[in-house]
N, C-alpha and C positions, 0 to 999 in steps of 0.2 A: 299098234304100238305107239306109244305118245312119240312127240318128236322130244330131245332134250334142246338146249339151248345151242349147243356143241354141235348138234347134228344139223344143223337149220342153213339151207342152202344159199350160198352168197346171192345178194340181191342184186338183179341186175340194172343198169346205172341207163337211165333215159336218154334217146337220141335226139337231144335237141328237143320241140316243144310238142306237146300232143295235141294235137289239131281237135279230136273230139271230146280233149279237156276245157277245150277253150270255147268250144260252142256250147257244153254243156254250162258253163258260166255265164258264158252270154246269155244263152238262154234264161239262165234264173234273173239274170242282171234286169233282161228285158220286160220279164214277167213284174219284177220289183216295179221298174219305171214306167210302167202303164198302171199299177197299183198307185204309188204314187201323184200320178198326174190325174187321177182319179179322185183320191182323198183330200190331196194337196188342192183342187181346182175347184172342184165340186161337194167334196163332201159325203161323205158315205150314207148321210142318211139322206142324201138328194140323189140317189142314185135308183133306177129304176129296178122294179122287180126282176126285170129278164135282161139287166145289165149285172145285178147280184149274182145271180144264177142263169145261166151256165158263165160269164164273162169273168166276171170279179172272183167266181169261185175257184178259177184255174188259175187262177196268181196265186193261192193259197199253195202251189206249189212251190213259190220261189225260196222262201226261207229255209225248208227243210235241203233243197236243191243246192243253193250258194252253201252253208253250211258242211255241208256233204263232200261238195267237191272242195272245197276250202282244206278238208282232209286228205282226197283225193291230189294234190298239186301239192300240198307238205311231202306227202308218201313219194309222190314223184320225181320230186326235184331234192328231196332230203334224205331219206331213208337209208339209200345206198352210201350218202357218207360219214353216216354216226359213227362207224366203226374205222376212218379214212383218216389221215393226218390232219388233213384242211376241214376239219368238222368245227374245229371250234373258229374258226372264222367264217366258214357257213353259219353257225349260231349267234354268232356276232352280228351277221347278215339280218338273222329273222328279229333281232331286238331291236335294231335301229329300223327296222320298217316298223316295227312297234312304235316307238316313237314317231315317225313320220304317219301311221294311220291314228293314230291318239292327236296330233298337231289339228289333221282335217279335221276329226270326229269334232272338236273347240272350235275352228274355223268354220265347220258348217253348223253347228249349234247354234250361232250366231245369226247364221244368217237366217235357220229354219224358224229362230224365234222371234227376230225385227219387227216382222209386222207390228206383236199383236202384246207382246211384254216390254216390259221397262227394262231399263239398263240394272237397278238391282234384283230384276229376276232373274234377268238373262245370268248375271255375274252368280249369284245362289247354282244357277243350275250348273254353271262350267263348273265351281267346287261342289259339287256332287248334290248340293243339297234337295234337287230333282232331278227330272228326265225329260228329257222330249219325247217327240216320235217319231218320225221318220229316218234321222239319222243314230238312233241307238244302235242298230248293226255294227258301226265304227266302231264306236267303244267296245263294243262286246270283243270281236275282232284284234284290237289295240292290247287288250288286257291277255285273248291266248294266246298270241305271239310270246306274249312273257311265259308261260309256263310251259306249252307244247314244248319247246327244243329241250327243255330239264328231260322229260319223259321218252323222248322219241331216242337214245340209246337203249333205255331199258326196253323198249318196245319194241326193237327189232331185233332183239334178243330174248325175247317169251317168245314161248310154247303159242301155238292156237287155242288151246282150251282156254289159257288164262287169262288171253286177251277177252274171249267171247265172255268170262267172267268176270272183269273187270267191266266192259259196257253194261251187262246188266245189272253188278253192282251199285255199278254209279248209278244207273237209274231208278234202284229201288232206296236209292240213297237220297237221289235230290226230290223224289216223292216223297219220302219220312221226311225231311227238313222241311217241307214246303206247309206241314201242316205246323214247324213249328212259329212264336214270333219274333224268333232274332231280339228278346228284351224291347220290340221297339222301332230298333233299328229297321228301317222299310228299307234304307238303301240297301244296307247290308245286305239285307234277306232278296231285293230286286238284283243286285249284281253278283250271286249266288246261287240263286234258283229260280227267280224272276217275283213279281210279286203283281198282284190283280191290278195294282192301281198305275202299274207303270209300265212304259212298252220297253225296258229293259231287257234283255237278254243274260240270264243265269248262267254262268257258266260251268255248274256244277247240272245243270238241268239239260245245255246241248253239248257237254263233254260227251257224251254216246254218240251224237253224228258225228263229230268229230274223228272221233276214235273208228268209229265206222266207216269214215269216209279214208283213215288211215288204211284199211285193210282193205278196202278196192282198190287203192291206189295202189298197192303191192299186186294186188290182183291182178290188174293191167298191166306192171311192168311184169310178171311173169308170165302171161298170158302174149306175152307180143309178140309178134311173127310166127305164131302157130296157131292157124286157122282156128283148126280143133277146138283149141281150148280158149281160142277168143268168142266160136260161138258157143261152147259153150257156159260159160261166161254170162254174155248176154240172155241167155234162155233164163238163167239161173235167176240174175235181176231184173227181169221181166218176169216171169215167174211172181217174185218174192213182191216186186209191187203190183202188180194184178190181187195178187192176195190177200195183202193188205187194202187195196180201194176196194176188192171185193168184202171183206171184213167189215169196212164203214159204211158200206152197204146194209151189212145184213142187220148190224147195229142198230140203222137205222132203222127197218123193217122192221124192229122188234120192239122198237119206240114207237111205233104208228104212224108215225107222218115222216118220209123220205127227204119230201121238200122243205120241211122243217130244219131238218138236220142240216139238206145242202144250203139251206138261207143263215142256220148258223156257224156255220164253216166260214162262209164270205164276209158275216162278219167280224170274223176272228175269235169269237168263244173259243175255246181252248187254245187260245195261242198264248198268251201271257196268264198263266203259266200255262206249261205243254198239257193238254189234256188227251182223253185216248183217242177220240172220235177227230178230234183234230189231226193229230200225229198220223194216225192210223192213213187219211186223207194225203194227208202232206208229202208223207218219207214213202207213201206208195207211189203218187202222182211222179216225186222224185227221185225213186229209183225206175221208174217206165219210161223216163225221159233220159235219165243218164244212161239207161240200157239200147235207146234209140241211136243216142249223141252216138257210142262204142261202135254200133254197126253199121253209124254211115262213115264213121271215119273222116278220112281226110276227103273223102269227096261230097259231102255233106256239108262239112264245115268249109269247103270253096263255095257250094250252090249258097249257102247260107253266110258270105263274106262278112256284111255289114255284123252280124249278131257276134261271130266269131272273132270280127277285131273287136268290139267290146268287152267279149269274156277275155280277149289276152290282155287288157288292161282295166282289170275291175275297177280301181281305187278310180283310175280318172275317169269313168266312165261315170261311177256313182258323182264325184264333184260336178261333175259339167248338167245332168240335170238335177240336181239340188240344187243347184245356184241358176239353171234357166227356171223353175217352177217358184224358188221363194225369192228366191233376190230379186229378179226381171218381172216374173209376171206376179205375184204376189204382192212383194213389196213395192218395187217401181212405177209399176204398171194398175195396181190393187185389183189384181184381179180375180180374186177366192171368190165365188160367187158367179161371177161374170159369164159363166161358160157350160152349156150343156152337155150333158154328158158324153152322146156323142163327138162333140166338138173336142172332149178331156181323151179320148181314147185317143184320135186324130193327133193333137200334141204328145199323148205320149207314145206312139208310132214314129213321128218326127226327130224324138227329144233320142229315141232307139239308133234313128239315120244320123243325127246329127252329134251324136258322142262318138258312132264310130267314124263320120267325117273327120273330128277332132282326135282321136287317136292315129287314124295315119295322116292328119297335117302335121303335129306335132312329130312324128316319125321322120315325115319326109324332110322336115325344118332341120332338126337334130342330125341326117345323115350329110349336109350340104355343111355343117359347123367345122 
């Protein structure tokens, strides 16, 4: 029997902060900032064959992963009070961090572009008239802060069926748009569904991890404090990303060359825009890690401290290496070029110790004020 809306069981409301929400962030954060310090230092086409694959091709996790739990920590911390008095001052909440991740996205634009553009490019690109790359994440980010809290009433208030129809709507939505040309308009069409020539994020194109990541989140808070259904749970999303990296597997198998496929994975083919063989890689890699994150729990995200205070503070964790890779050693230091690969993996292992150093110094600071 379907559920109606009337029948849908009150959601229950999180104790405090989930410990294997926050490794599971960190960990994508971490996979991002060895990406990064990779591209950023070295340069993806100075990177070696067997730094591609296997190394560089498991970061290809991070974006589907941050994404996902991005959903999963809305679900968590917001779900339970759409229907609560203080909702619209929790809503109030997620727009002015809206603003406050749209501030950095402009502040670190600047900086990721210093090196190597002029002041009227840099300025064209802050009013949208291009992109960057490394920190378009933000923007993406900045922009569904504004619309997720419209939706996440109505959203906790649908059926299961309609939700799972609504994700694959929007997907076979922002695949039909993708082939269209927005009259012209690149940005339009790049900050809507993503577009070839830009590392923009569509957000008609990852409103399905989102949305998706909305429903684990509910997941887990239902699932909590009953063994049972927390392993089951995890089976499930293990399970579903096994099947999917098994899938891009066999894809590949039936394209003839394996190592082809894993060489263009790493370097991003189907990521702007989402393509299948990509996806397919990504949202599996990223649900077998966030199915990991789930079952080590809080004793996991202790063994794993340093990664775990990263994920509990995304936003500063992203600033502190963006501004150590382009400000300090790019621009200051001019260092693009300068550093072998091995040497790029090493800093961004560092840049890993050294944001979550900065999140509990700033912690410890802030508790003596």
């Amino acid at each position: 029997m379907a559920i109606t809306w009337n029948e849908r069981p009150q959601l229950p409301k999180a104790d405090g902060r989930i410990a294997a929400i926050d490794l599971a962030r960190g960990i994508a954060i971490g996979l991002m900032i060895v990406s990064h310090s990779v591209s950023g230092l070295v340069g993806i086409r100075n990177v070696p064959e067997w730094g591609m694959v296997p190394i560089h091709l498991l970061t290809k996790f991070s974006s589907s992963l941050f994404i996902l739990v991005f959903g999963v920590a809305l679900a968590v911390a917001f779900l339970a009070h759409v229907q609560r008095d203080d909702w619209p001052r929790r809503r109030l909440k997620l727009w002015l961090r809206a603003l406050e991740v749209w501030f950095w996205y402009q502040a670190l634009l600047i900086v990721e572009m210093l090196p190597f553009n002029t002041p009227s490019e840099i300025a064209d690109t802050l009013f949208y008239g291009g992109f960057g790359i490394w920190v378009e994440i933000l923007g993406f980010y900045a922009i569904a802060l504004l619309w997720v809290p419209l939706i996440l009433p109505l959203w906790a208030r649908a059926p299961l069926w309609s939700r799972l129809a609504v994700i694959a709507l929007l997907t076979a939505l922002a695949a039909w748009l993708q082939g269209l040309s927005f009259g012209g308009n690149d940005t339009l069409k790049a900050l809507l569904v993503d577009h070839q020539d830009y590392y923009a994020w569509g957000q008609l194109s990852r409103a399905p991890l989102i949305l998706l990541g909305l429903l684990l989140g509910e997941a887990v808070l239902r699932c909590s404090g009953v063994p049972a259904l927390q392993k089951r749970l995890f089976l499930i999303l293990l399970g579903f990303g096994a099947l999917m990296i098994g899938s891009f597997y066999g894809l590949a198998l039936s394209g003839g060359d394996v190592h082809a496929a894993m060489l263009a994975v790493a370097n991003n083919e189907g990521k702007h825009p989402p393509g299948l063989a990509f996806m397919l890689f990504s949202l599996g890699g990223a649900l077998v890690l966030f199915a990991l994150a789930l079952a080590g729990g809080k004793q996991a995200a202790k063994a794993l401290m340093p990664i775990t205070l990263v994920g509990s503070d995304a936003l500063k964790a992203f600033i502190f290496h963006i501004v150590v890779i382009f400000l300090m050693l790019r621009f200051v230091w001019q260092g693009e070029g300068a550093y072998r690969y091995p040497e790029a993996l090493g800093i961004g292992g560092l840049l890993i110790l050294g944001a979550a150093a900065w999140i509990w110094l700033t912690r410890t600071m802030a508790a003596y004020r």
